[in-house]
C-alpha positions as CSV (number, residue, x, y, z in Angstrom):
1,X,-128.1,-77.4,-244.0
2,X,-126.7,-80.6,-241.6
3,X,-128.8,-78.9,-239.1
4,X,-131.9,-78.4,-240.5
5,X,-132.1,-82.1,-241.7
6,X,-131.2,-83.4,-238.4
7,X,-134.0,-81.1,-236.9
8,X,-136.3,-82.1,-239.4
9,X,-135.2,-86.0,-238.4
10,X,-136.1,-85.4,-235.4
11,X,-139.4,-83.6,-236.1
12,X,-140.2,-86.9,-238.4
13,X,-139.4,-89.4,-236.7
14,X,-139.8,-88.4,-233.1
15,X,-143.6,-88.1,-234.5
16,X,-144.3,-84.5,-234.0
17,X,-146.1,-84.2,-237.4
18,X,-147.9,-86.7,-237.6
19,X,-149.1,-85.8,-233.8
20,X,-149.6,-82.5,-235.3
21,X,-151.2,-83.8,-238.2
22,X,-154.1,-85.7,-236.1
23,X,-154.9,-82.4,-234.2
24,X,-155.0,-80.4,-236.7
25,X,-158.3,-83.2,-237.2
26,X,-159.8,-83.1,-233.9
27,X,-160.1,-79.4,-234.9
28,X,-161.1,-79.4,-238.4
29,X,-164.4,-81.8,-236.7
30,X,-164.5,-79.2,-234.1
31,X,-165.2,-76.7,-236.9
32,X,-167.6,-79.1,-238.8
33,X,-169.5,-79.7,-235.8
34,X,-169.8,-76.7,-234.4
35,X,-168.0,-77.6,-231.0
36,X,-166.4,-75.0,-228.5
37,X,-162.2,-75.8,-229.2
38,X,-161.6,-78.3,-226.1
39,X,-158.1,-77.5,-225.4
40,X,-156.9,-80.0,-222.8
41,X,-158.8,-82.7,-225.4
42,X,-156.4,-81.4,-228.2
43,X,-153.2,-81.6,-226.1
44,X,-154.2,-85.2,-225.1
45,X,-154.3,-86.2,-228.2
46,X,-151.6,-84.7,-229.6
47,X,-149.5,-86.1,-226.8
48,X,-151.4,-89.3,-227.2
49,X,-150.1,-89.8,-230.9
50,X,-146.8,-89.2,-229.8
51,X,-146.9,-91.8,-227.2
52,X,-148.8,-94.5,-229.1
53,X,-147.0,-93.5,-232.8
54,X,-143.3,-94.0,-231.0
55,X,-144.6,-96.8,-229.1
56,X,-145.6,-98.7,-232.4
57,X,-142.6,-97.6,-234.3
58,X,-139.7,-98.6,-231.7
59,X,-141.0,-100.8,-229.2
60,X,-139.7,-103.4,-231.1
61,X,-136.5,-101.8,-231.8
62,X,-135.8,-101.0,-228.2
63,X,-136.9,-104.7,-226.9
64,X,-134.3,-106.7,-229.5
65,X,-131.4,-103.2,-229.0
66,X,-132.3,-102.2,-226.1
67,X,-128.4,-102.2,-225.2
68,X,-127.3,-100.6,-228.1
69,X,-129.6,-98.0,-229.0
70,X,-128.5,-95.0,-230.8
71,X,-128.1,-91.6,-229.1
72,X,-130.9,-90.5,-231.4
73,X,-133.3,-93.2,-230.3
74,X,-132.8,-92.8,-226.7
75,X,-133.3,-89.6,-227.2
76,X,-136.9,-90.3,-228.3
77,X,-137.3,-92.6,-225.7
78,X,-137.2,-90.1,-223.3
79,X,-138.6,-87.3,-225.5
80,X,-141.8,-90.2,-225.4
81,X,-141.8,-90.5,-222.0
82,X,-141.9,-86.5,-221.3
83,X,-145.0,-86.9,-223.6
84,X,-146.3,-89.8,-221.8
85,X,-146.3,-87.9,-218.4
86,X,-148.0,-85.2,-219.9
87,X,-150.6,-87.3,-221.5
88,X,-151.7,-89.0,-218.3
89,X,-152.0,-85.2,-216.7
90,X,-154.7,-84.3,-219.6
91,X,-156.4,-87.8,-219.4
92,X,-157.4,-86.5,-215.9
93,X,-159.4,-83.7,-217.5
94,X,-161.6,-85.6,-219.8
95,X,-165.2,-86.7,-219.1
96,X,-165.7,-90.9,-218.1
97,X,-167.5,-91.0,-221.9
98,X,-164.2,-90.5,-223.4
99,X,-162.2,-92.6,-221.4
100,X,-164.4,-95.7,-222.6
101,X,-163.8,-94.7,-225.9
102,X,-160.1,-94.5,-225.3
103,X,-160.1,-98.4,-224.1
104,X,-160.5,-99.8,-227.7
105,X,-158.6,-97.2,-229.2
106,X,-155.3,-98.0,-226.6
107,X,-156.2,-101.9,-227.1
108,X,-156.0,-101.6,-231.3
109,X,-152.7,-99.6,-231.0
110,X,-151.4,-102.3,-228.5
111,X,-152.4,-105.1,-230.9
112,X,-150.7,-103.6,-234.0
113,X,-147.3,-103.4,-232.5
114,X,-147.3,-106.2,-230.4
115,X,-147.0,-110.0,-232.0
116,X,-150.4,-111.7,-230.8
117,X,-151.2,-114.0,-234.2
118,X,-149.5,-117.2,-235.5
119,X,-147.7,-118.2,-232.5
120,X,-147.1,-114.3,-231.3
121,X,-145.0,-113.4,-234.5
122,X,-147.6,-111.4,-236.2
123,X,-149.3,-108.2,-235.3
124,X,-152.0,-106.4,-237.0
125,X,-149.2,-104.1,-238.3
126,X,-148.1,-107.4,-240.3
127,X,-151.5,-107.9,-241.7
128,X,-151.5,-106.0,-245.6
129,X,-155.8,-104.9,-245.8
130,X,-155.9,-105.3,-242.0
131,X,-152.8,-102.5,-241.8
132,X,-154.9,-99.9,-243.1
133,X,-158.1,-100.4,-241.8
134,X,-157.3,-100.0,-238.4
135,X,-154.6,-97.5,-238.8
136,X,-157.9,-95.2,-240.5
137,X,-160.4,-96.5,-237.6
138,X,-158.2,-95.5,-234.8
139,X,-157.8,-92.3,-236.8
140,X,-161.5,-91.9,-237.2
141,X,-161.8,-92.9,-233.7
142,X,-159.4,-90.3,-232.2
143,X,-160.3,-87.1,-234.2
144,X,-164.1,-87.5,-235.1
145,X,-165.7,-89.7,-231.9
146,X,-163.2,-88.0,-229.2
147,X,-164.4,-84.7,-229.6
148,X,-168.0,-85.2,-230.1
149,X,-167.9,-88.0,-226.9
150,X,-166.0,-85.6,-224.9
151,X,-168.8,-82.6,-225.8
152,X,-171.4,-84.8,-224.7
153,X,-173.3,-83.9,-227.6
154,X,-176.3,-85.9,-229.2
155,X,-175.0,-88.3,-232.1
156,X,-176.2,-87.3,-235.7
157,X,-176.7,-88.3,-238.9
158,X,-173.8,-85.8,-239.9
159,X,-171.5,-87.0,-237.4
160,X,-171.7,-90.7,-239.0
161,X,-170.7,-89.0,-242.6
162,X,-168.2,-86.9,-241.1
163,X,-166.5,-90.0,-240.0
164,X,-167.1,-92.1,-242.6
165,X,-165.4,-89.3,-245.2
166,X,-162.4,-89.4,-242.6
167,X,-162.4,-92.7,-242.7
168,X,-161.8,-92.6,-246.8
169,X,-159.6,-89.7,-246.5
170,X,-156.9,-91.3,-243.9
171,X,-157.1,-94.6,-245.9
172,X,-156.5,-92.4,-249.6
173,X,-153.8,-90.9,-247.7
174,X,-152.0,-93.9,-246.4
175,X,-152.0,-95.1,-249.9
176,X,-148.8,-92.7,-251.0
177,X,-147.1,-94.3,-248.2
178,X,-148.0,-97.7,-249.2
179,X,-146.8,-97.2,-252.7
180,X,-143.3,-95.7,-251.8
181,X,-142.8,-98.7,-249.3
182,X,-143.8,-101.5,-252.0
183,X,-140.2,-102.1,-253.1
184,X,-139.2,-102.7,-249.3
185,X,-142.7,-104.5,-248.0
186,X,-142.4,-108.2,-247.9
187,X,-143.8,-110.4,-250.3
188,X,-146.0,-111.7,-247.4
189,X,-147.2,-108.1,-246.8
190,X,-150.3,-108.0,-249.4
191,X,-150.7,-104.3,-249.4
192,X,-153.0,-102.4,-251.7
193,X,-150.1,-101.6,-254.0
194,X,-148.5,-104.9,-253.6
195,X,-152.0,-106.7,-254.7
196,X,-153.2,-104.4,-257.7
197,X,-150.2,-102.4,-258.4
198,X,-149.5,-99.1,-258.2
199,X,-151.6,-97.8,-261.0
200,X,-154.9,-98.9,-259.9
201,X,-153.9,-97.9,-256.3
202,X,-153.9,-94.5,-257.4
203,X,-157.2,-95.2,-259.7
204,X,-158.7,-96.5,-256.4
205,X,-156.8,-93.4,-254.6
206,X,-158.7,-90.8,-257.3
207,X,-162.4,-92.8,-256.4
208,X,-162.6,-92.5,-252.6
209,X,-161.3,-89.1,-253.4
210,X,-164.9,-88.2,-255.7
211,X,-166.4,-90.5,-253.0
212,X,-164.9,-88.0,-249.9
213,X,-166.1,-84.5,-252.4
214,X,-169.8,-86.3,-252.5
215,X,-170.2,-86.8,-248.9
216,X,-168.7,-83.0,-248.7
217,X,-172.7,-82.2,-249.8
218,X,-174.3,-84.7,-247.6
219,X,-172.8,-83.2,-244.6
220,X,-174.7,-80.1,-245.8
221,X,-171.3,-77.8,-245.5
222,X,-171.8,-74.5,-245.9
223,X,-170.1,-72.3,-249.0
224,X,-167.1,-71.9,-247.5
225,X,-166.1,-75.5,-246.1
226,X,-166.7,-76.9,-249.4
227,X,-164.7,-74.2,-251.3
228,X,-162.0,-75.4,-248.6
229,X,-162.4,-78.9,-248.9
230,X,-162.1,-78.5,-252.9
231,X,-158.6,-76.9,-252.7
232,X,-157.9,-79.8,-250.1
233,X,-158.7,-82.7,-252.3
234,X,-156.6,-80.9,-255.5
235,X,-154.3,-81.0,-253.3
236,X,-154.4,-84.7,-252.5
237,X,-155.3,-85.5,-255.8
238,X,-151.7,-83.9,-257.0
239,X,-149.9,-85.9,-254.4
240,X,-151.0,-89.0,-255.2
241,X,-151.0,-88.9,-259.2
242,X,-146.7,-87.9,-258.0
243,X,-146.4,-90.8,-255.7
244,X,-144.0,-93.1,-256.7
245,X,-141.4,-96.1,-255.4
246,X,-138.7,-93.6,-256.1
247,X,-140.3,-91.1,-253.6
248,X,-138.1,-90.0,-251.0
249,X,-139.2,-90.6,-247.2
250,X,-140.1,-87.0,-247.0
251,X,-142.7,-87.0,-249.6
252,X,-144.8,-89.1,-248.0
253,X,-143.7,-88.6,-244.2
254,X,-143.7,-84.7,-244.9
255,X,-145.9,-83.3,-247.6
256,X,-148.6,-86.6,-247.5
257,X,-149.1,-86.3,-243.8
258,X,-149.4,-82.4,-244.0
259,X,-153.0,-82.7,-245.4
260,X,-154.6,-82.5,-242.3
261,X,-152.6,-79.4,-240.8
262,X,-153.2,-77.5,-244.8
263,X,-157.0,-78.1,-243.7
264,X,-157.2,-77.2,-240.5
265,X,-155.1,-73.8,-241.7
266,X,-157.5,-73.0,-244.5
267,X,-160.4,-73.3,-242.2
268,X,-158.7,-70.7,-239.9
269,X,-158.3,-68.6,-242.7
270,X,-161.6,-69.0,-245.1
271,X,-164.0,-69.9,-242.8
């Protein structure tokens, strides 16, 4: 049991699932859009949210401890640099489109980790409505613009709605995470949760959910993608009304951020 937590640890918090989890994206919009499954793309960014995930979530750790860093968190360290290496080997296998798009997208993850505001001892990370804004648009960015950039495909009407439900969906499902963390978020921290409460977080949760189903009909899915997409947002919708303060790490870290994997597996299944 010791050894499937520490595994487990590892698989959090080394970033592996989430990495998984914005993938498993790229190819749910490869499905939606009809796009040949680009696998060096996938492993880039897979690789890329390893890097860029670890990056923001230790670079401060490792700059103040760099001296006294646990065994585990070197570990990582060097676990992020094997996936570093890798990442640059893909990068050279993508088209010049992509890489321009990758420029903003490398700059915003910079930004949010590292202290640029008041002096240089506030990052975008620090910033409550900010937070979740740009943690969805470089989500958004990453899984829906990537692919069809690197396809060099015409930009459509249903490409824009694709992105925009994305864009709804990563910020309805940040919003578990937000709530679990409001006992622990600074008082300085507006988030969501902290600035409404947690009751009309997941009232505001439930309505870009309807808002996500509706723009399921103006992408014009077929039968099948809506049938999946129905199961996906009970789904959510079950998470969220069970989101709470008390919620261990693993609800949100594991189950939350599995939404994107649970569509991408239906797909592969239904459709």
């Amino acid at each position: 049991m010791r050894l499937l937590k520490i595994i487990i640890d590892f698989y959090l918090n080394s970033s592996i699932h989430v990495a998984l989890a914005v993938y498993s994206f790229v190819r749910v919009t490869e499905f939606y859009l009809g796009l040949t499954c680009n696998e060096p793309l996938g492993y880039f960014v897979f690789l890329g949210t390893i890097t860029g995930y670890n990056f923001v979530k230790y670079a401060g750790v490792a700059k103040l401890h760099h001296r006294s860093l646990t065994t585990h968190l070197k570990i990582i360290q060097i676990f992020s640099l094997i996936c570093f290496l890798l990442m640059c080997f893909y990068v050279s296998k993508l088209n010049v489109k992509t890489l321009l798009l990758l420029a903003p997208l490398g700059v915003l993850t910079f930004l949010y980790a590292i202290p640029f505001f008041s002096g240089f001892q506030k990052n975008l990370r620090s910033i409550g409505y900010l937070k979740i804004i740009i943690v969805a648009l470089v989500w958004v960015g990453t899984t829906v613009f990537l692919p069809v950039f690197n396809s060099e495909i015409v930009f459509t009407e249903k490409m824009y709605i694709i992105a925009l439900q994305r864009f709804l969906l990563v910020v309805t499902l940040i919003l578990p995470f937000d709530i679990r963390d409001v006992q622990y978020d600074a008082i300085s921290l507006q988030t969501i949760p902290k600035k409404i409460g947690v009751k009309n977080t997941k009232i505001l949760g439930y309505l870009l959910l309807i808002f996500c189903f509706v723009l399921e009909f103006l992408i014009r899915s077929n039968h099948e993608l809506i049938i999946v997409f129905f199961i996906l947002m009970i789904v959510v919708l079950i998470l969220l009304m069970k989101s709470s303060e008390k919620k261990s790490k693993y609800y949100s870290s594991l189950f939350v951020e599995s939404i994107p994997i649970i569509w991408w597996v239906l797909l592969s299944i239904i459709v």
